[in-house]
TIDOTI-990687 format. One record per residue (C-alpha): residue in three letters; x negated, y negated, z negated; residue number from 1. Coordinates in nm, 2 decimals. Layout:
BEGIN
R ALA X Y Z NUM
...
//
This chain:
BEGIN
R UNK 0.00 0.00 0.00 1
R UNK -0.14 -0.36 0.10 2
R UNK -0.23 -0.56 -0.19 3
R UNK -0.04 -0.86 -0.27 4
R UNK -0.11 -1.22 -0.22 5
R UNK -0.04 -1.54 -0.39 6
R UNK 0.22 -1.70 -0.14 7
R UNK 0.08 -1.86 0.20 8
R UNK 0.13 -2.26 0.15 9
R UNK 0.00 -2.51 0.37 10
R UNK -0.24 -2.74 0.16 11
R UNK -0.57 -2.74 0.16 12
R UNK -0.81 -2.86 -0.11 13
R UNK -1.08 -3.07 -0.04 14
R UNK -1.44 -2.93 -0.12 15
R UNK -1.55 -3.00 -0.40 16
R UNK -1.88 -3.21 -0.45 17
R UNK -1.93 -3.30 -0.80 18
R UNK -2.17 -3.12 -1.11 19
R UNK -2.16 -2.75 -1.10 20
R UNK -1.96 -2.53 -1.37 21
R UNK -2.32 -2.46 -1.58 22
R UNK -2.35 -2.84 -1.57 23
R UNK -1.99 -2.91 -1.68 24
R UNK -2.08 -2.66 -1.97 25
R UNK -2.42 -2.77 -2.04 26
R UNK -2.23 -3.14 -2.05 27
R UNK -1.94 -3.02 -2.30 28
R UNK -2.15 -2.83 -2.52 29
R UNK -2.42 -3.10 -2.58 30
R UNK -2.16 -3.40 -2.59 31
R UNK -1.83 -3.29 -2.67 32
R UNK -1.68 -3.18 -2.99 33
R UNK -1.65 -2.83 -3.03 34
R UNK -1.31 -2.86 -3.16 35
R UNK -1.21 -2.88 -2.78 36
R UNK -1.15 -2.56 -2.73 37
R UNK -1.15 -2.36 -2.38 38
R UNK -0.92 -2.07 -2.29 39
R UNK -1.08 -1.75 -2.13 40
R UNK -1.40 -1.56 -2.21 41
R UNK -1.56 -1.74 -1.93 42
R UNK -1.45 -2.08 -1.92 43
R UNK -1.22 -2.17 -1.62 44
R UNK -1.30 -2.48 -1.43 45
R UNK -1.00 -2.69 -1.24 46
R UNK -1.05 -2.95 -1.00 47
R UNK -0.75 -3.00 -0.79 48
R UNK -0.39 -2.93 -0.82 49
R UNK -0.07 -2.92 -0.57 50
R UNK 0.27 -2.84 -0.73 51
R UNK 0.23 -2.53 -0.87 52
R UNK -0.11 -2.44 -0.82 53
R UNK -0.46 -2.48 -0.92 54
R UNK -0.80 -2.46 -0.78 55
R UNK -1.14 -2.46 -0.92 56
R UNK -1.51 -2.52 -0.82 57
R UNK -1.53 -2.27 -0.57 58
R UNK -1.21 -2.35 -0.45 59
R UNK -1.04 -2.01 -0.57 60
R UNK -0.65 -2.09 -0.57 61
R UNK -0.47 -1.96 -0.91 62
R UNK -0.03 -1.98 -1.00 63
R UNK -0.01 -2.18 -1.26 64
R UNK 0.24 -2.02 -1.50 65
R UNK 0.14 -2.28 -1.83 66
R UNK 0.23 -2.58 -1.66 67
R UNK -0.12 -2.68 -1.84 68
R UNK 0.06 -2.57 -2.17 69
R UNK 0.45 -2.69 -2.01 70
R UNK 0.35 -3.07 -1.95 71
R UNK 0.35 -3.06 -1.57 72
R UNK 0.74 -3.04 -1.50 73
R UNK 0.77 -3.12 -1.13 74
R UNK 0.48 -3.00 -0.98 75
R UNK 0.06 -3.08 -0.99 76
R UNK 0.05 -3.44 -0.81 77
R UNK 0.35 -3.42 -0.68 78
R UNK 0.35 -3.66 -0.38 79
R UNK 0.69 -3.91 -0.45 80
R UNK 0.52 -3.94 -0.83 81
R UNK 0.17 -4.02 -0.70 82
R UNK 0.24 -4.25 -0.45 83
R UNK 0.48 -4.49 -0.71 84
R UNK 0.22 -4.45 -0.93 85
R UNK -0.05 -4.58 -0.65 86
R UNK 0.14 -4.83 -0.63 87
R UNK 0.13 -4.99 -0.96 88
R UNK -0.17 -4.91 -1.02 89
R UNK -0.27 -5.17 -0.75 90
R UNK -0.05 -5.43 -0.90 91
R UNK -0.08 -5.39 -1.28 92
R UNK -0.22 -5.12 -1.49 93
R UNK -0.15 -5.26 -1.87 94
R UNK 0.02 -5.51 -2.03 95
R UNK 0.15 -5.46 -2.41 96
R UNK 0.48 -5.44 -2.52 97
R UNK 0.49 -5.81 -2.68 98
R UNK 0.50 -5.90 -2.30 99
R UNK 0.76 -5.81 -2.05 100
R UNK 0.77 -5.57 -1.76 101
R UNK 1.06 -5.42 -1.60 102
R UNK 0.95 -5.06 -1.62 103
R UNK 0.99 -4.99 -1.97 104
R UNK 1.30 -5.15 -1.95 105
R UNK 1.41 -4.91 -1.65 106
R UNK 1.27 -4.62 -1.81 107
R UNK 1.48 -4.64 -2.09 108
R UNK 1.80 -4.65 -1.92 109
R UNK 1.74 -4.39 -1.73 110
R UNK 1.65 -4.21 -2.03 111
R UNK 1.97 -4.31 -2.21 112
R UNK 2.18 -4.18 -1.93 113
R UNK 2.07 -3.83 -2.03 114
R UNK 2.14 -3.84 -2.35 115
R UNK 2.40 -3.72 -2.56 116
R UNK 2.62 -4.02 -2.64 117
R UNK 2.55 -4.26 -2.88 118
R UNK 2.19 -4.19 -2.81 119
R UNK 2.05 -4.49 -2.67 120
R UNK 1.76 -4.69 -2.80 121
R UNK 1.39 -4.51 -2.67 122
R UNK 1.04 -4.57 -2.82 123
R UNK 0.78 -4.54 -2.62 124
R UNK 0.41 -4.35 -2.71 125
R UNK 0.17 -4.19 -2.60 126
R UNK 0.20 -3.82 -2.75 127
R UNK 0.41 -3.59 -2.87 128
R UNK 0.28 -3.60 -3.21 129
R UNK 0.30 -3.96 -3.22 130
R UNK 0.71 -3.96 -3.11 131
R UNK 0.76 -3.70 -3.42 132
R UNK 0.57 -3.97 -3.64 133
R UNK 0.81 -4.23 -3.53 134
R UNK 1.08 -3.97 -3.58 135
R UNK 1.00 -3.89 -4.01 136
R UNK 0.92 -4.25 -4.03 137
R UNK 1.27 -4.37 -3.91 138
R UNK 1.46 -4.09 -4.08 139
R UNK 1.26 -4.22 -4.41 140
R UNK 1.32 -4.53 -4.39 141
R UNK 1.70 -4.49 -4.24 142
R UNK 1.82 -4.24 -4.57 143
R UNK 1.56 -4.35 -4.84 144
R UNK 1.41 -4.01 -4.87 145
R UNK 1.13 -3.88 -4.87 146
R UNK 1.13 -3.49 -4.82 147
R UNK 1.16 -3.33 -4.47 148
R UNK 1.21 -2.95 -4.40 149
R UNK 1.07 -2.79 -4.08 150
R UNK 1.13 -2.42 -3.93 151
R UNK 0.84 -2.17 -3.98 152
R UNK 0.64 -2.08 -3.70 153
R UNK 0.72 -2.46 -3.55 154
R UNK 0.45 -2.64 -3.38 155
R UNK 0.51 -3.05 -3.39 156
R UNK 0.14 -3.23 -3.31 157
R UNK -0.20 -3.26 -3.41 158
R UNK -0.16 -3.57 -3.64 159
R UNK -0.22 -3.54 -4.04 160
R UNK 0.22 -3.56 -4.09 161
R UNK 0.30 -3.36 -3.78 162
R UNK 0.03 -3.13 -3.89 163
R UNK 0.17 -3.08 -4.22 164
R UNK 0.52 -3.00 -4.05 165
R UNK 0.37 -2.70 -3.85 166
R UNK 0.42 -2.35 -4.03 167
R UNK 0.08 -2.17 -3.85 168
R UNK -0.15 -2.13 -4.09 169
R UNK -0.43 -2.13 -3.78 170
R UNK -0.33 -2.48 -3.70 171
R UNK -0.37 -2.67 -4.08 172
R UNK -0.67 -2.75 -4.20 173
R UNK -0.76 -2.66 -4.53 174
R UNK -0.78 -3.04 -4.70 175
R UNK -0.47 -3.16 -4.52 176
R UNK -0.23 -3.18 -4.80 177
R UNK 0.12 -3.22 -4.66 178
R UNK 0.35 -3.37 -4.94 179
R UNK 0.71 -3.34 -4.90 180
R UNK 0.73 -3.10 -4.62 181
R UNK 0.86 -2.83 -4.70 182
R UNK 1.01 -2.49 -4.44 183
R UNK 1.28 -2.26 -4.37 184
R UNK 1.36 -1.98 -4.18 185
R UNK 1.36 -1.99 -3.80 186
R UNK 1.63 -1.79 -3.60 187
R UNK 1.36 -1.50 -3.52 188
R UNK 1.56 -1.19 -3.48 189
R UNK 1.30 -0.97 -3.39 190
R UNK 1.11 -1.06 -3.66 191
R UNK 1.38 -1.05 -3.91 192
R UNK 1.23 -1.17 -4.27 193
R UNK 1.56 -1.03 -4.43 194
R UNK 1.50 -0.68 -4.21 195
R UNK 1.88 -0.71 -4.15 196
R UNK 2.03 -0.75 -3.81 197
R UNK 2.23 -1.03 -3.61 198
R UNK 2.54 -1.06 -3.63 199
R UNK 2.61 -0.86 -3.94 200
R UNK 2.33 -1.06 -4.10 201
R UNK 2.60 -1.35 -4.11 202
R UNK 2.30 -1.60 -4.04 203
R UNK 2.09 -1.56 -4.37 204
R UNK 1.81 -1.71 -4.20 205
R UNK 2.02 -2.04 -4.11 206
R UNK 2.15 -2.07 -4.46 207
R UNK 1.80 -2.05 -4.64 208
R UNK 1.76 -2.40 -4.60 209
R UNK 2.03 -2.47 -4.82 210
R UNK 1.81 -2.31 -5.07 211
R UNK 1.52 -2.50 -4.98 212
R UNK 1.68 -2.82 -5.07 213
R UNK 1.83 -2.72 -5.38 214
R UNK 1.51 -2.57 -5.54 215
R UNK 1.20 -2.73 -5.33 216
R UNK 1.35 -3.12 -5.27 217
R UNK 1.54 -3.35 -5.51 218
R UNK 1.85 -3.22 -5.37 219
R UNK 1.84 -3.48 -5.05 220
R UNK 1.64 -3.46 -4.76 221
R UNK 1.53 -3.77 -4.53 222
R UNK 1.58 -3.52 -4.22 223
R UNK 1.54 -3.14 -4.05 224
R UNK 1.30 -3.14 -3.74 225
R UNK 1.33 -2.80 -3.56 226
R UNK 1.25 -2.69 -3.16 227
R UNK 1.56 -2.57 -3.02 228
R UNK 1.33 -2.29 -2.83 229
R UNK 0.97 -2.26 -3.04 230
R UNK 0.70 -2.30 -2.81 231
R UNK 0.38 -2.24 -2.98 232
R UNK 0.58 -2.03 -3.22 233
R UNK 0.63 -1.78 -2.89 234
R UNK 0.97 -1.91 -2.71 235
R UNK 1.15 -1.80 -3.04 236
R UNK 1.52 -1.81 -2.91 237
R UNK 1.77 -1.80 -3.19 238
R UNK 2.12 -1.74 -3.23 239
R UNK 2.35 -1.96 -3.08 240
R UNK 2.54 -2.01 -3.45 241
R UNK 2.18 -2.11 -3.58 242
R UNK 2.12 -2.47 -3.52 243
R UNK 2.51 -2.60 -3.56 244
R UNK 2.50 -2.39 -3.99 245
R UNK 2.15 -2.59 -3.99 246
R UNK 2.27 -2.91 -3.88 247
R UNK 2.58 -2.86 -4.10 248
R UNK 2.34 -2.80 -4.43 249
R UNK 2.11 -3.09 -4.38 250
R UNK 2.40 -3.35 -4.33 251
R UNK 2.57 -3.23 -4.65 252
R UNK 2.27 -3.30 -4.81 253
R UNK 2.21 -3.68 -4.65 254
R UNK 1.97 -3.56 -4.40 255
R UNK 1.91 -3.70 -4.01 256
R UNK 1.87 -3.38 -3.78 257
R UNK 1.58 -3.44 -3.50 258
R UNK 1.53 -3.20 -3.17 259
R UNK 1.17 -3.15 -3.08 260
R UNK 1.24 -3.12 -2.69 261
R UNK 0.85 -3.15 -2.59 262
R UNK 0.84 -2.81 -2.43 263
R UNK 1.23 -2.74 -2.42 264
R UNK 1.36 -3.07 -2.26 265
R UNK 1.39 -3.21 -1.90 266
R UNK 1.56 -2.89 -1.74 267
R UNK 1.37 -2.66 -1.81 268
R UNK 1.61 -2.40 -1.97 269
R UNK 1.82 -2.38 -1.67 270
R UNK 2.14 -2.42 -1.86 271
R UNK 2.14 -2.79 -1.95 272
R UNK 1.87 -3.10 -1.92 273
R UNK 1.82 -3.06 -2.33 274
R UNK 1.73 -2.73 -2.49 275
R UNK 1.93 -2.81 -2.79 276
R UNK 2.28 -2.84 -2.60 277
R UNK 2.25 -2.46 -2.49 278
R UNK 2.34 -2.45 -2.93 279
R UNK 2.61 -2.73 -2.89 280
R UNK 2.51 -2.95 -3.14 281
R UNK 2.42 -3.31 -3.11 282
R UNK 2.09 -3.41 -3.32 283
R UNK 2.03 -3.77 -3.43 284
R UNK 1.71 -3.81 -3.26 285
R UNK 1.52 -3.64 -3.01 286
R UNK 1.14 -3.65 -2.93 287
R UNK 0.99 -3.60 -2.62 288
R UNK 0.66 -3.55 -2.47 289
R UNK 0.45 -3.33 -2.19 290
R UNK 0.72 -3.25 -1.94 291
R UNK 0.83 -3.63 -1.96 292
R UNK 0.58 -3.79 -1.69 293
R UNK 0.47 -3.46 -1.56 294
R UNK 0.10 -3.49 -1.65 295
R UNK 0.08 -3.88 -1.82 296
R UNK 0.00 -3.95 -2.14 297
R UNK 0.38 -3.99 -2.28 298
R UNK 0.63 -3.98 -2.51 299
R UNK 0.87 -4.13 -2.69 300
R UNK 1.21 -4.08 -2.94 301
R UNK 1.55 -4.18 -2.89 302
R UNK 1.78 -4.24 -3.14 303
R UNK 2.07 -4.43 -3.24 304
R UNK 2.12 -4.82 -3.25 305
R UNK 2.17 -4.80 -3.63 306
R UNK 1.84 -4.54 -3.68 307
R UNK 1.67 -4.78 -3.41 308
R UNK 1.66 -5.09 -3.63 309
R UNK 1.46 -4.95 -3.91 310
R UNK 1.13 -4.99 -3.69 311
R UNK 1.24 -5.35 -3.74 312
R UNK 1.15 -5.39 -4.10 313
R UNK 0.75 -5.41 -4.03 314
R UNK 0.57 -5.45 -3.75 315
R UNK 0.48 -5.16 -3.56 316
R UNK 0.40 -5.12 -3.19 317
R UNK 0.22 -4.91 -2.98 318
R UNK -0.08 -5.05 -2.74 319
R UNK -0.05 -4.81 -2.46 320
R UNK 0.36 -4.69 -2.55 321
R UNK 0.53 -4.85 -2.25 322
R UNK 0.23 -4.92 -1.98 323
R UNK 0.35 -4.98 -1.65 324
R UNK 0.18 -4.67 -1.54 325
R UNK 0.31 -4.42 -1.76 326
R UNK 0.66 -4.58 -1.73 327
R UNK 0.67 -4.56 -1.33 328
R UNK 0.51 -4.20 -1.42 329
R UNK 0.84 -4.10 -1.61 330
R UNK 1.07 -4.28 -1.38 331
R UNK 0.96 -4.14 -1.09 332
R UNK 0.98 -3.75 -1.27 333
R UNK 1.31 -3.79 -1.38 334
R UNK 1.40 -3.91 -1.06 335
R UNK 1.22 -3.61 -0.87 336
R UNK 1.42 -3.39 -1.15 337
R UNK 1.76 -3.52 -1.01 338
R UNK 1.71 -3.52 -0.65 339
R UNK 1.52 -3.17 -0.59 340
R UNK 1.72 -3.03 -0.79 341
R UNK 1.42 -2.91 -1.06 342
R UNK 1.70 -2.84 -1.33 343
R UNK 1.86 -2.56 -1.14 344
R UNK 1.58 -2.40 -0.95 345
R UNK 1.48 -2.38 -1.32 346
R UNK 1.80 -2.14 -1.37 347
R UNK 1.79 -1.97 -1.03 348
R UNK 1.41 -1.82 -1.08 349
R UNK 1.43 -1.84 -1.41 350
R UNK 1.69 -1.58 -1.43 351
R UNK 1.54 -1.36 -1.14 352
R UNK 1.17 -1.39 -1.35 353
R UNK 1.34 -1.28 -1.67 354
R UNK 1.56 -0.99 -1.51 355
R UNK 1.20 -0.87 -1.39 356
R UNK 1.03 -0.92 -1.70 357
R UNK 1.36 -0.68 -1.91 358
R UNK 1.26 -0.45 -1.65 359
R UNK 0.91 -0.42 -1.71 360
R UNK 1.03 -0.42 -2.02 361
R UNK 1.20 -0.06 -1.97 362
R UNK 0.85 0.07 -1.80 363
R UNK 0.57 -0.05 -2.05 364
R UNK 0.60 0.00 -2.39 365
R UNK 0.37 -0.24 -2.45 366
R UNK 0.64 -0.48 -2.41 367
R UNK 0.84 -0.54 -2.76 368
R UNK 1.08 -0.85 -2.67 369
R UNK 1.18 -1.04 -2.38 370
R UNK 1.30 -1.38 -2.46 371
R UNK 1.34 -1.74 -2.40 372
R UNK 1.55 -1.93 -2.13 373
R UNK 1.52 -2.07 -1.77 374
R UNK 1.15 -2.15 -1.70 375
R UNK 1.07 -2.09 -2.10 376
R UNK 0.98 -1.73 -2.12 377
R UNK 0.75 -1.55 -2.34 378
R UNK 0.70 -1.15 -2.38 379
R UNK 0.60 -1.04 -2.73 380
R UNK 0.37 -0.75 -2.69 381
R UNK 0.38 -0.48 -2.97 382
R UNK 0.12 -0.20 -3.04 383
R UNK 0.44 0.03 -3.12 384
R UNK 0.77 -0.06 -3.11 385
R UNK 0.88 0.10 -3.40 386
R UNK 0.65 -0.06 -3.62 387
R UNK 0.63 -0.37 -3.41 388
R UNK 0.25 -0.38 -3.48 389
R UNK 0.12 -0.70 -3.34 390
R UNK -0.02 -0.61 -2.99 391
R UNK -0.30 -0.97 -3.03 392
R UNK -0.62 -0.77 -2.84 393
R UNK -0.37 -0.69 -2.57 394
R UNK -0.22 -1.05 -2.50 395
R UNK -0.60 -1.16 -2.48 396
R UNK -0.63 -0.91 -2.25 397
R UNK -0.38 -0.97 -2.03 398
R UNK -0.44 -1.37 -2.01 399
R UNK -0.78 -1.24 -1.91 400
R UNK -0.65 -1.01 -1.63 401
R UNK -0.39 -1.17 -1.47 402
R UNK -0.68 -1.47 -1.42 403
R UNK -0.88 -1.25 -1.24 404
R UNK -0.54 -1.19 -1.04 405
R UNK -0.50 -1.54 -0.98 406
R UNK -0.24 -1.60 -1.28 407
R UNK -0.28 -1.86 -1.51 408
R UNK -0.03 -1.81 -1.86 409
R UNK -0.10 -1.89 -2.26 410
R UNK -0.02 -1.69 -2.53 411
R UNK 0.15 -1.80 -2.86 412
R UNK 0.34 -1.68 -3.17 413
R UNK 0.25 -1.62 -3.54 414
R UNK 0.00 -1.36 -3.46 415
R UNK -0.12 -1.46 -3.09 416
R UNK 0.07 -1.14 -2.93 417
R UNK 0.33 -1.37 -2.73 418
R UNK 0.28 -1.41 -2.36 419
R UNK 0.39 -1.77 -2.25 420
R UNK 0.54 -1.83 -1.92 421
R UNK 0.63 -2.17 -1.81 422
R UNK 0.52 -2.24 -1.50 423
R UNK 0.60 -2.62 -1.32 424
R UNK 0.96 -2.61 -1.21 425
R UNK 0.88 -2.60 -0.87 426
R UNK 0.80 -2.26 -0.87 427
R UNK 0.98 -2.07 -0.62 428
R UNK 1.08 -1.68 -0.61 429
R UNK 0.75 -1.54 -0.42 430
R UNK 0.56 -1.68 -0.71 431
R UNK 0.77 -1.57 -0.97 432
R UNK 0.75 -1.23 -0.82 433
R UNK 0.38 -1.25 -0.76 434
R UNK 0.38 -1.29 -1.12 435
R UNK 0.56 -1.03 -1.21 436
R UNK 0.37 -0.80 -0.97 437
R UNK 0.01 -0.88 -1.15 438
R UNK 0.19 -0.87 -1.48 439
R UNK 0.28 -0.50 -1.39 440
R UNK -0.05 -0.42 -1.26 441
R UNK -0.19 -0.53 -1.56 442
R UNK 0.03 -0.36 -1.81 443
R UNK -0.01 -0.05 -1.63 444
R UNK -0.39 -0.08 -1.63 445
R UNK -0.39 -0.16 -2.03 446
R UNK -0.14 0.13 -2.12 447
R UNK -0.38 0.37 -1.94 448
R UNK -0.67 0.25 -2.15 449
R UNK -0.47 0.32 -2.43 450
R UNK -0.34 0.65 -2.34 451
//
């Protein structure tokens, strides 16, 4: 049987002329910090993009299934983005939000449009992290708490506060103290902490964080930050009943709910343009990042008018939140969302992708869970299914193989055993079942080691 081939497109890359990978190494190693990490045994080196693939050095083309980790929504320089953003580059590249510009303005409204109602006031940054900053701040200073309550296993930034909300233990430094943060249960099924089974469990998980703020908070929370879908936790998917009991709970006790949609936003579960309206609830705030200008440095929270006017009581303002670059960056994504139609090409192959993944599934036992939803997949891999022995070796292993196939995914989860797929939302069936195809290969070659 021929072997199979990553699709035939027409682009070509241009050669590439700059310092050779041992250079770029040599360079990194001598001058970078060494807490910027590298994927791979052998670090990969990537010098052009188109859409939704990748090529390095040597000009070997790769599917990029991360999305370089689910920021690039519509496709590597996607050409309607790059030329609007050519063109303000030539006219104006920064000018600080104490200064008008129409951009940020338009941005915002276009922003608003998406949103659930009552939803309408945006604040621009740069990061992710920095949007759930501004998220705890606001909720602080809108209810007079102090105390916040994440999910285990969530992931929320890289900043001391957002830090201190994220439940992996991998990700926390040691002398980071994280005062009044505190976490409950996420809706991870397979990975039941009460061993019991949904439905019959009646949602113990969902109704732990009523015991969290009886017995580990005064009894009133400032607000509940959770990702509909968890990303780095491994595309844990709960039940559809879990968000709306959590949302409940927190209210009760005085508390603002806030939907981390950084990797679950923009269309990318197919479904609906917000991850968190696939639970039908309607969160006070929602922060954004990665997938929002497809590559840019962006972010930003959107809340209500009422939250919204807490940032009024001291000065606070963002240098680079609201650029004319980033904001013509965004603009032109969301438009590119609309009118190719990104949100439900993310539900077409998403489905046909996950259909082939349950069925690989059914072949390798390797495979423990399928989950996630749209173009946010991720395949937990066991070492035995009864046990549900974290399969981590194996997930290294198959990042590493499916690179050598030309397949480029991350890995995530509590333990590192969770295969993340999320490709740019431009990906088309012949990749998706490319994918699959190495994915296959690769499983088989693993479970015959293993034998």
């Amino acid at each position: 049987m021929a072997k199979l081939s990553l699709p035939i497109i027409d682009h070509q890359p241009a050669k590439y002329t700059g310092p050779s990978r041992e250079e770029v190494i040599a360079l990194r190693t001598q001058y970078v910090s060494p807490g910027v990490i590298t994927y791979y045994k052998t670090p990969l080196m990537i010098v052009e993009g188109h859409m939704q693939y990748l090529w390095d050095e040597r000009g070997t083309r790769y599917l990029d299934a991360f999305a370089g980790i689910v920021t690039v929504s519509v496709g590597h320089c996607h050409p309607k983005i790059v030329e609007k953003v050519r063109e303000q580059t030539g006219k104006l590249q920064h000018t600080t939000t104490i200064y008008l510009h129409p951009t940020i303005a338009q941005f915002a409204q276009k922003l608003a449009s998406k949103m659930p109602e009552g939803l309408s006031r945006t604040y621009f940054t740069n990061s992710g992290s920095e949007a759930n900053e501004i998220a705890i701040l606001s909720s602080r200073e809108f209810t007079g708490n102090r105390d916040v309550v994440a999910l285990r296993n969530c992931y929320h930034g890289g900043t001391a506060s957002t830090m201190g909300l994220t439940a992996h233990g991998t990700w926390k430094f040691k002398t980071n103290s994280a005062p009044d943060i505190h976490h409950t249960h996420a809706g991870y099924c397979y990975r039941c902490p009460y061993g019991l089974t949904y439905p019959s469990c009646e949602l113990k998980c969902a109704h732990d964080i009523k015991n969290v703020i009886q017995y580990e908070t005064p009894g009133e929370i400032a607000c509940f930050i959770g990702e509909p879908i968890q990303g780095v936790g491994g595309t844990v998917t709960p039940p559809k009943e879990f968000f709306k009991i959590v949302y409940e709970i927190v209210r009760q006790h005085g508390g603002l709910c806030i939907a981390d949609e950084v990797q679950g936003g923009f269309g990318r579960t197919g479904t609906h343009y917000w991850a968190h309206q696939n639970w039908d609830v309607k969160p006070d705030m929602i922060t954004m990042a990665k997938g929002i200008g497809n590559g840019a440095p962006l972010a930003a929270m959107t809340t209500t008018e009422p939250i919204s006017k807490v940032m009024t009581n001291r000065i606070h303002f963002n240098t680079f939140g609201g650029n004319p670059i980033s904001m013509t960056q965004g603009l032109a994504t969301l438009e590119v969302i609309d009118s190719e139609g990104i949100q439900e090409n993310a539900r077409k192959i998403g489905s046909h992708l996950k259909d082939s993944l349950h069925a690989l599934a059914d072949k390798h036992p390797l495979v423990g869970e399928v989950r996630g939803m749209g173009l946010m997949l991720g395949v937990e891999l066991v070492k035995d299914r009864k046990t549900k022995e974290p399969a981590k070796a194996e997930a290294a292993d198959v990042m590493e193989k499916l690179r050598e196939r030309q397949v480029l995914i991350g890995k995530g989860g509590l333990y590192g055993n969770t295969l993340r797929i999320k490709p740019p939302m431009c990906i088309n069936k012949d990749d998706a079942d490319y994918l699959v195809a190495m994915l296959d290969e690769v499983l088989s070659e693993i479970g015959s080691q293993r034998a």
